[in-house]
N, C-alpha and C positions, 0 to 999 in steps of 0.2 A: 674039556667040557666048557660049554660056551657060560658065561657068568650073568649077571643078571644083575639092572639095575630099577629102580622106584620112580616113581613118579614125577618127583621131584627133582630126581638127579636129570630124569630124561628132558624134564624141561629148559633145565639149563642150558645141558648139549645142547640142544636143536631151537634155543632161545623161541621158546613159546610157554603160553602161561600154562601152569598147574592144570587148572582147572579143564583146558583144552585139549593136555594128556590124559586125562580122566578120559574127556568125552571121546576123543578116537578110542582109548581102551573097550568104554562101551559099545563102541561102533565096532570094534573086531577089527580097526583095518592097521595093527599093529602085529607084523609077523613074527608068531612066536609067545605072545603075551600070556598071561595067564595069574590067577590068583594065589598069594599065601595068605592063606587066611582070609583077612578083608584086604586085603593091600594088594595092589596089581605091582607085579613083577615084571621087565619087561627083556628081551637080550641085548646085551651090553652094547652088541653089533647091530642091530635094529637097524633099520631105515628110517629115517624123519619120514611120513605120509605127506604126500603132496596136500596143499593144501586146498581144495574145490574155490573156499569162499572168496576168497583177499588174496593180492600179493601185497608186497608192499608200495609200490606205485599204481595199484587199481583204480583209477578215477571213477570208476562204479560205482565204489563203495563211500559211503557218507562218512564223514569224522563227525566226532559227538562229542559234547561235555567229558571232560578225563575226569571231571570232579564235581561229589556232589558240594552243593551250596547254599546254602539259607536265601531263600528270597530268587532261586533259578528261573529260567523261563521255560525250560523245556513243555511241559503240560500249556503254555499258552500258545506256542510255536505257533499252532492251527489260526487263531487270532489274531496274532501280530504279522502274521506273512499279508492278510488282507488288508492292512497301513504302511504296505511298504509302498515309496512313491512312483510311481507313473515313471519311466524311463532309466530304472536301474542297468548299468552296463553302454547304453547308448549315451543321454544327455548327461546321468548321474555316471561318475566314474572314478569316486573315491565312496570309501565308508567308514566312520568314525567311531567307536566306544571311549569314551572316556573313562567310562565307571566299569572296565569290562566283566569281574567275576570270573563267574564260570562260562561266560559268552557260548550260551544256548545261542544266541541271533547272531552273532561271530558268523558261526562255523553252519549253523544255516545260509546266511551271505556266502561264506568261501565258499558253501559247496556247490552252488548253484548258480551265483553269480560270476562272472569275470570281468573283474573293473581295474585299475589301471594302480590303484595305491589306497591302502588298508592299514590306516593306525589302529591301534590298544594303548591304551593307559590305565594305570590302576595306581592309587596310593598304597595300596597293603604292597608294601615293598616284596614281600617275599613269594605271595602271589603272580607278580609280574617276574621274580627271578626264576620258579619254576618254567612258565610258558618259554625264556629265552633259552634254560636248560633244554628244551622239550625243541627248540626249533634248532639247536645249535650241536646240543651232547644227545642226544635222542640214543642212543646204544649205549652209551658209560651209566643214563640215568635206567633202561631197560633191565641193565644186567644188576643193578642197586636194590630194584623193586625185587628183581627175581630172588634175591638173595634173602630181603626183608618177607617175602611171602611164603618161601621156604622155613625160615624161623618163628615163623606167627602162627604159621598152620600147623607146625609140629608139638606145637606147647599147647594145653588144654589148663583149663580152672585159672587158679592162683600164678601157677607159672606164665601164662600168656597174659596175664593183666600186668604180672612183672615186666615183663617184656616190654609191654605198650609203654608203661611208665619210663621205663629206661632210653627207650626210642624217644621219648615228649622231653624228657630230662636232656640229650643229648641235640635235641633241635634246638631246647633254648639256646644251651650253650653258643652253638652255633653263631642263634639270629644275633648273640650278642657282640660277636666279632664282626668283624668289617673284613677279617681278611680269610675268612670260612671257604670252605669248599661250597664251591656254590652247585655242584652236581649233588652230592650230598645232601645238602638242604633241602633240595628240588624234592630226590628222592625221599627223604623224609616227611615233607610238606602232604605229598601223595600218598604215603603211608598212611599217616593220621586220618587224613582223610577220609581215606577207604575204613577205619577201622574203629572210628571215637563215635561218640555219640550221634547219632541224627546226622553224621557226617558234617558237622557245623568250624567254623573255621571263628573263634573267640578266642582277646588275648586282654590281658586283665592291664590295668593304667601302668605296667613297667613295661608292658610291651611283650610278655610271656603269653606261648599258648596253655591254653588252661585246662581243654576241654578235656572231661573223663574217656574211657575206655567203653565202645558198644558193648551190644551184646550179639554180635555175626559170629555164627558156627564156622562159614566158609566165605568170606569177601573173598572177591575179586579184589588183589592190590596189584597188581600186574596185567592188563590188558594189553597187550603187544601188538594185535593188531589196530587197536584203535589208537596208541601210542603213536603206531607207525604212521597213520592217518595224519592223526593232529599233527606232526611234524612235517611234513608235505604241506598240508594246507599251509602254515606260517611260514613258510619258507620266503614270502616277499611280503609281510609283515612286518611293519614296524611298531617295535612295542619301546613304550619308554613306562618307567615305576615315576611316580611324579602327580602333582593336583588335577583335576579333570580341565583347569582353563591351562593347561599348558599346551593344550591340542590346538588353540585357536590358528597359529600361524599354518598349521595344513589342513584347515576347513575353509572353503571358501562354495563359491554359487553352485560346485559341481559335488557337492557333497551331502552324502545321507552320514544324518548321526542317530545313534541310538542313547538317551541318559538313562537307567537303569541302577539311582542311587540308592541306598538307604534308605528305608520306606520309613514316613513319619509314624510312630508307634498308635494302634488306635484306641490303648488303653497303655496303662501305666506297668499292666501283667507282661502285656505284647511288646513291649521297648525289647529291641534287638539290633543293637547299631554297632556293636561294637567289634566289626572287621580288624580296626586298627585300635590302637590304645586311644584315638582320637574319635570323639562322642562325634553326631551328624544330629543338630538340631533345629530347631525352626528358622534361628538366624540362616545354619547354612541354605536352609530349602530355600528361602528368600533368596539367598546370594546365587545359588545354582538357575533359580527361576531367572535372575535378572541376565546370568552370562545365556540360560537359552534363548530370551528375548533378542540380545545381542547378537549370538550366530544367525536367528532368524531375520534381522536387520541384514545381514550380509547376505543372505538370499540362498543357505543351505536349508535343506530338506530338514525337519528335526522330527523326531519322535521321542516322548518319554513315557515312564511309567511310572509309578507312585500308591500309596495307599488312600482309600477313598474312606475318609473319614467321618462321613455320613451315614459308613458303617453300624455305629455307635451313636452319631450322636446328627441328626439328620438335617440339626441347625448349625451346624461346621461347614463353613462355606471357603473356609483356608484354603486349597487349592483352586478353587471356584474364581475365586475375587487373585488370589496370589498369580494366577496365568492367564488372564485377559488380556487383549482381545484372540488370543490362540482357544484352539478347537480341543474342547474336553470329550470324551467316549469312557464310559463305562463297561468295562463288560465283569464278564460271572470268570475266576480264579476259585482254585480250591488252596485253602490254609495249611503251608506245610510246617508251619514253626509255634507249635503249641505242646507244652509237656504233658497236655490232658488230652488223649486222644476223640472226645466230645466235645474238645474246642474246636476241632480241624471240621473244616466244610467249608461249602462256596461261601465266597466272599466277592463282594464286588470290587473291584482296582478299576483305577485312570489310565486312560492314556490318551496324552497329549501331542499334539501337533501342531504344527504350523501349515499345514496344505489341504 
């Protein structure tokens, strides 16, 4: 008699996420499938279904943010594609993030454009170690997540917040070693992510992540196809972990940067800087302002973004008078980092240029 395996195991085998055995289960196009109870069963000997959407070299298909982020761009994407400058791929043929994140506009670039050389820089050190994981171990960190989303979805209440907790306990450990598995971590990083509060990435003045446990029935921590994506794309990416003026020696006249720091808080409720155990204050906005005046003396393309703090207080001309004579624009953002859900709405944000 033929034997029978779950959802989860089926995922492993045929390395695809949980969630995406669910959805062929629902679709019937699993020969043989069927339910105990609420749990799909499926035969041992199955066939993985081809897949319609994606393979894993589809240049069809877009890669997208692997991670949510405080302060992301995707929701402006529509916005910021209309300040990209004039001869991307032709005259312009490099593109810079210094501050990348979760590089919404990254992977917008990759996917669209082809220019000839693509730095990332990020201080949150462990940040930048995931993406080189992701360009480098992309299957050792696959088969980590699949393992971690196996264990998170099978524990419910009390148990699964144990869990979180002991995954968060076992990263610091980690971040604190210098000679840690660095797939591990990546996977980890990605973990929390998917599964702590508002998906926010906060780590308190020792340098420890802090953040609580969501409350997600069913995350995605394992997207495999978009995993597979974002690997591909950074494939001739160069990322360095490092200060955002560390980038200057490969910006020159033929280069789009994007600055996308630390937004200055518009109130004292809204202060949210703390990526790294390192605060980002007025002094640095000033200092970040004078290195973008700087590249734009070198005659790169610049765009930045920032909080417009006219918001609140409509006689605050600080970024106003702080990036003169460069080009201010305003437009309409909606607020994703408020623990009162009647704080969140449009809000206006800057962006800044040199062209």
């Amino acid at each position: 008699m033929t034997g029978f395996m779950t959802a989860s195991e089926a995922a492993v085998k045929w390395n695809i996420s949980h969630r995406r055995v669910i959805t062929l289960c629902n679709e019937n196009r699993i020969e043989g499938v069927g339910m105990l109870g609420k749990m799909w069963i499926i035969p041992i000997d199955a066939e993985k279904p081809i897949d319609a959407r994606t393979t894993r070299y589809d240049e069809t298909v877009n890669a997208k943010p692997f991670l949510k982020w405080a302060g992301g761009k995707g929701q402006l994407l529509d916005t910021l594609r209309t300040y990209y400058p004039e001869g991307l791929s032709t005259t312009i043929t490099k593109y810079c993030e210094p501050m990348v994140g979760a590089g919404a506009m990254l992977f917008d670039i990759l996917n669209n454009y082809d220019l000839d050389e693509v730095m990332i820089c990020d201080s949150n050190a462990e940040l930048i170690n995931t993406y080189i994981e992701l360009k480098n171990n992309v299957s050792e960190l696959i088969q980590l997540l699949q393992q971690f989303e196996k264990e998170h979805l099978a524990k419910e209440g009390e148990q699964r917040k144990e869990y979180y907790y002991s995954q968060r306990e076992l990263y610091n450990s980690l971040i604190a070693k210098k000679t840690a598995n660095a797939t591990l971590k990546a996977a980890l990083f990605i973990y929390l992510n998917k599964t702590c509060f508002n998906g926010l990435y906060r780590v308190n003045r020792r340098g420890e992540y802090n953040v609580p446990m969501g409350s997600y029935n069913n995350p995605t921590i394992c997207d495999i196809e978009n995993l597979l994506l974002v690997s591909k794309r950074l494939e001739k990416v160069t990322v360095i972990a490092s200060d955002y003026k560390q980038t200057e020696s490969f910006i020159d006249n033929k280069t789009f940067v994007y600055f996308d720091p630390p937004y200055r808080p518009l109130s004292k409720t809204a202060e949210f800087t703390s990526y790294t155990e390192t605060e980002f204050n007025d002094e640095n906005q000033i200092e970040l302002a004078q290195y973008i005046k700087h590249l734009s003396d070198k005659g790169a393309k610049i765009l930045a973004s920032n909080s417009d703090p006219k918001n609140t207080n409509p006689d605050d001309n600080f970024f106003d008078d702080l990036y003169k004579p460069l080009k201010i624009e305003r437009v309409n953002a909606k607020r994703a980092i408020n623990s009162k859900g009647s704080k969140r709405g449009n809000v206006s944000e800057l962006l800044i240029c040199n062209y």
